[in-house]
Steps between C-alpha positions, in 0.01 A plus 500: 500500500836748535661480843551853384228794632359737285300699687268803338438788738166634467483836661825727496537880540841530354458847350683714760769331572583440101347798352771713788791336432449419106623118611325154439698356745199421723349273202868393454503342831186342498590319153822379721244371780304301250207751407420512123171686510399809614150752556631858585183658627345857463339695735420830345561625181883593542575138643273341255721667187795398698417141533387499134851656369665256711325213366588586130872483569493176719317172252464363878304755632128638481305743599201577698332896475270580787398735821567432826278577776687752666461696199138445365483884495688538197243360320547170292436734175866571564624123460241390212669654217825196578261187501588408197859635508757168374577245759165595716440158631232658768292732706626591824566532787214638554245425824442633843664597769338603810858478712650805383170651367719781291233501236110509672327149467190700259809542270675165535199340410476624172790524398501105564189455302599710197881264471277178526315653201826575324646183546172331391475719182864424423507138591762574738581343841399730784771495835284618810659610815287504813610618837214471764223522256442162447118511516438813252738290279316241436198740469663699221627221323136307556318839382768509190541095387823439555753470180627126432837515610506691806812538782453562832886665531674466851183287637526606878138284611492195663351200368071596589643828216694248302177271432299862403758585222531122387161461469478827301767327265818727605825364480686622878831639448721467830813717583807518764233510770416173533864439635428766798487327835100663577369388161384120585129601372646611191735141452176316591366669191784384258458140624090581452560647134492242187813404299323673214429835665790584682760773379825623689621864475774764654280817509871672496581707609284388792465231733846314435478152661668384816858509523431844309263675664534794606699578182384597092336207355609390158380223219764308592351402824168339360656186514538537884092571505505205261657256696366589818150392356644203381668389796170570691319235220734274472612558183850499284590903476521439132203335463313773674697728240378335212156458642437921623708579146231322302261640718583832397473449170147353557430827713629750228476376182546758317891408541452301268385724221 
């Protein structure tokens, strides 16, 4: 196996930053810092175009069209027309959030169930975000059937909501948090999660990764995420590269199409 990492970042929100500035120096920099493979994610139907147009100039890069939470009142009418837009790899993120509560929960909720019917329709992976909700997620995604290659993004649970998505067959996707010093429930659930479920992301602009935090997260630090997991397992950084890249691939595979 390369000594070399390749990692694949799962979950990015680069569309601000490269949409303002008209630069791809943010993907430039994460090339440099060994990632190959990229999901720019949607959240609404402006972001959702964004991360598609994006992914047709980048052959490393992929997109995801969905509605987040926060803005369920839109109405996920307004992101269906871009489902099958090019480069539309999934569904998402879509989900609940009962933190922040800026949409009510009676319109979270279906707005959740009508993306796990999209994705399911268009054989497309669906990315679920969950924030305090953990209980009417599995009831949503229980009432629905979940899709086959579903991604619990920036899992935030410890490992008693880490066996509940496993055993639903989600793949957990963790991000810069598991290097904060008040997350040990959440690195108990990356030692908990299977080689074979287990994705790394930035969520950039978000959550950048100790010695960054505090700062705008980037791609180029899901190797930090990466090797934090890795060092917590045991396991050679590129290894764990190889092993979360593959993953990835098992957990959206319509990159390879």
């Amino acid at each position: 196996m390369s000594l070399t990492a390749q990692w694949t970042d799962t979950h990015c929100h680069t569309q601000e930053q490269m949409v303002e500035t008209g630069s791809d120096e943010l993907l430039a920099r994460a090339r440099l810092a060994g990632v190959n493979r990229f999901i720019v994610i949607g959240t609404d139907a402006t972001t959702s175009q964004q991360a598609i147009d994006i992914a047709q100039q980048h052959p490393d890069v992929w997109a995801t069209v969905g509605l987040h939470p926060h803005d369920a009142t839109k109405g996920v009418n307004t992101i269906s027309p871009l489902v099958t837009g090019p480069r539309v790899v999934g569904i998402g993120e879509c989900g609940l959030d009962y933190y922040y509560e800026n949409s009510p929960r009676d319109i979270q909720i279906p707005a959740f169930a009508e993306q796990i019917a999209l994705a399911k329709e268009h054989n497309l992976s669906l990315v679920i975000h969950t924030r305090d909700a953990w209980q009417d997620t599995y009831n949503v995604l229980d009432s629905e059937g979940m899709p086959e290659h579903t991604i619990i993004h920036c899992f935030s649970g410890g490992t008693t909501e880490a066996r509940e998505c496993l055993d639903r067959g989600a793949f957990l996707s963790f991000s810069g948090i598991v290097t904060f010093k008040n997350a040990q429930e959440l690195r108990e659930a990356a030692m908990l999660c299977p080689l074979d479920r287990i994705l790394v992301e930035t969520d950039s602009p978000f959550l950048a990764p100790v010695p960054h935090r505090g700062r705008p997260n980037e791609p180029a630090h899901v190797g930090i995420v990466g090797t934090a997991i890795a060092d917590l397992r045991g396991i050679n950084p590129a290894e764990f590269a190889s092993i979360t890249s593959a993953n990835a691939l098992a957990a959206f595979p319509r990159i390879h199409s």
